[in-house]
N, C-alpha and C positions, 0 to 999 in steps of 0.2 A: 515526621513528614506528613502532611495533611493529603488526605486521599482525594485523587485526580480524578476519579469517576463519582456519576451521578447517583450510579445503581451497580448491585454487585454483579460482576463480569460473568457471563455463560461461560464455560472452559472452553470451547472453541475460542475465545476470547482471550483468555488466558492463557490458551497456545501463543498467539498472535503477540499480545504483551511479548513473552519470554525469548520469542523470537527476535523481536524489535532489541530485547534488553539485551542477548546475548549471541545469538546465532550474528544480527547483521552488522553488528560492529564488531564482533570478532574475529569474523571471517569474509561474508558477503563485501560489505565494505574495502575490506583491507584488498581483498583481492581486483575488486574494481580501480581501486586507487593503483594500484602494483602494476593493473595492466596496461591502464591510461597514462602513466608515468613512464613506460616502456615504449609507450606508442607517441608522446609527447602529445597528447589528445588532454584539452581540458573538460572534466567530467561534474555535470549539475547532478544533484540529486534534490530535487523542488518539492518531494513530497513526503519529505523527512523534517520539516519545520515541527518542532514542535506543536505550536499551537494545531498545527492541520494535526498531527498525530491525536493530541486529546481529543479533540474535535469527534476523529472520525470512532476511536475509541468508545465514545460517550453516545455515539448514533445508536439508535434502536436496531435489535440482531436482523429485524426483516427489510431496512434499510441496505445492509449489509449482503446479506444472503437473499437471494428468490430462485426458485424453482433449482433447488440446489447449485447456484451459480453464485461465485463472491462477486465482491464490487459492485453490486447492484446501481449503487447511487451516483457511482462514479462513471459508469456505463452510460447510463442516463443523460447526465452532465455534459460528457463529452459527445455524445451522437451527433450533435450539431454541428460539432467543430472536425471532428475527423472526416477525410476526404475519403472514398471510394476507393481500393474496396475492404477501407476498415473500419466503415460506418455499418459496412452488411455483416462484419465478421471480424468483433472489437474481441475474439478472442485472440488475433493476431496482433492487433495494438495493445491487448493489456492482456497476456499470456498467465496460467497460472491460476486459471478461475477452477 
């Protein structure tokens, strides 16, 4: 298997892998699918493509992380696009920082 990173992974990093590898399709996943199936609700998940996963994977750790907050870049990205008032307070649009 030819390694998908540019440089080797911080362990926070490594967490995140392992989580991605194991936690969200073994469980995360299954259970969103279980409950959108119940609810007959169809469910996207757009930022689980692979390629976006390397991607963000392979970003620089202060990309990532600033001022002890995740998602730094993706914060950024979307400030634009989010309407009020989760342009002032994107920890309610993107919870889990």
């Amino acid at each position: 298997m030819t390694n998908l990173f540019a440089r080797p992974l911080l362990p926070i990093e490594e967490q995140a892998l392992f989580d991605l590898k194991h936690y969200l399709c073994d469980d995360l996943l299954v259970k969103v699918d279980r409950a959108s199936m119940f609810h007959a609700l169809e469910v996207r998940v757009p930022l689980l493509d692979y390629r976006l996963v390397a991607f963000a994977l392979n970003l620089d750790i202060s990309l990532k992380y600033r001022h002890n907050k995740s998602k730094y870049l993706l914060k950024q990205v979307l400030h634009d696009y989010l309407l009020p008032p989760f342009s002032t307070d994107l920890s309610r649009a993107l919870p889990y920082h």
